[in-house]
N, C-alpha and C positions, 0 to 999 in steps of 0.2 A: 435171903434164906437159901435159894438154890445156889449161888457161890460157894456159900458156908457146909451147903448139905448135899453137893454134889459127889462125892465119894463116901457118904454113909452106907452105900453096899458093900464096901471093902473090908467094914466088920463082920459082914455075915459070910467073909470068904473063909476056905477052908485051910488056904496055904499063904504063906507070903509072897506079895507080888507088889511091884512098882511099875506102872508103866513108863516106858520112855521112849519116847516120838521116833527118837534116831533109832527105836530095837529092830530087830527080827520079827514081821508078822506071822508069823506062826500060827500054828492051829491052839495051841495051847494059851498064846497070846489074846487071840480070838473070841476062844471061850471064856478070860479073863475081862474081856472091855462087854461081853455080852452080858456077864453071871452079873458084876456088878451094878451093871443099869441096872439092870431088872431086880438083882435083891434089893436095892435103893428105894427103889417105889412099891416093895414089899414093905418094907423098915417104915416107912411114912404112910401106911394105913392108917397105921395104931395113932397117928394127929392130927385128926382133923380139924384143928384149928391153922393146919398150913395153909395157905393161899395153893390152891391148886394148878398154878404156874410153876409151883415148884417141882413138882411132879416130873411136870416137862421136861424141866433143866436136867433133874436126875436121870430121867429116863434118856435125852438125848446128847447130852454134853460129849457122845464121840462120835455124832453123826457130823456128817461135811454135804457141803454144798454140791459138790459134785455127785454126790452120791453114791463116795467110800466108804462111809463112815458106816458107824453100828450103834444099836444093834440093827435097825431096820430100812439101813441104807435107802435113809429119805436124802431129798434133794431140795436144793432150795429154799426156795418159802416153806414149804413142807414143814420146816423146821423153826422150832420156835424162838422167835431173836434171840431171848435172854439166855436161852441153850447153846449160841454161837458164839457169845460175848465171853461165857463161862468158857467154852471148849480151846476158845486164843488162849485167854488168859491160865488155864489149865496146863496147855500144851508149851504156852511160853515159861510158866515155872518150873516144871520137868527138865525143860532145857536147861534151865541155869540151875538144877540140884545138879548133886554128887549122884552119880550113877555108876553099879559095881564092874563097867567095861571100861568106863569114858570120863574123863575131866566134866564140869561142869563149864557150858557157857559166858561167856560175861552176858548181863543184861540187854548190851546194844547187838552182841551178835547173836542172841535168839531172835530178835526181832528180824534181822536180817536174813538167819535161817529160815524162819517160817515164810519170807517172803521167795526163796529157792524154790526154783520151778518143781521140784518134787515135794515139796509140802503146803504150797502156796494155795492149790488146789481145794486142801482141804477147812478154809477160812474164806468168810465172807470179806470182801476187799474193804465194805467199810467198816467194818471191825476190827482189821488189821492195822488199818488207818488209826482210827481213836485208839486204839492198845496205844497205838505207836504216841501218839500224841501226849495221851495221859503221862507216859512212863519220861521220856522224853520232850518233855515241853520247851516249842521251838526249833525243832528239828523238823525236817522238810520230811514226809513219806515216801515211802518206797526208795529208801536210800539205804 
């Protein structure tokens, strides 16, 4: 359910936005990975037949291990596995969409971008791993 309901803030946003890994962090970027957590786990009051792990997911799905991410730039364990598992897989699909600057990715080389010292950072290494694995079966990691 957090997979499925991790961008349910995006309907309570006011403008249209997409996020994409390779953009500009900008301040307006910022407010856009912030507004959305947070209206996500506003939208998921109204059900409290959710498992309350979900929450998490929604709330932290752009937080990073290093503690770049947002909104509350936790680190670590801090952060809830299932929110980490969500934010690869989030960040890996972004890559391989159409985006209004950039061609989209092929599948093997988002993998391989997220593994680039400047995004690598922001993923738990074993979750990079299993991405990799799942999507790629048989294929060596960190290649």
């Amino acid at each position: 359910w957090g997979g499925f309901l991790h961008d349910i803030g995006m309907s309570r946003m006011t403008d249209e936005w997409t996020c994409d890994p390779l953009g500009d962090r900008d301040s307006q970027y910022l407010e856009h990975i912030e507004g959305h957590c947070r209206l996500g786990v506003e939208a998921l009051k109204e059900f409290k037949v959710l498992p309350s792990e979900v929450n998490y997911i929604v709330y932290q799905h752009h937080e990073a291990p290093n503690g770049s991410g947002l909104p509350n730039r936790l680190k670590g364990s801090s952060i809830h596995g299932p929110a980490m598992l969500v934010a690869a897989v989030d960040n890996w699909s972004a890559l391989i969409s159409r985006h209004p600057h950039r061609a989209p990715l092929t599948p093997p080389q988002a993998i391989k971008k997220m593994r680039e010292p400047e995004m690598v950072e922001n993923f738990d290494p074993e979750v990079l791993d299993w991405l990799q694995k799942a999507l790629f079966p048989g294929a060596s990691p960190k290649k």
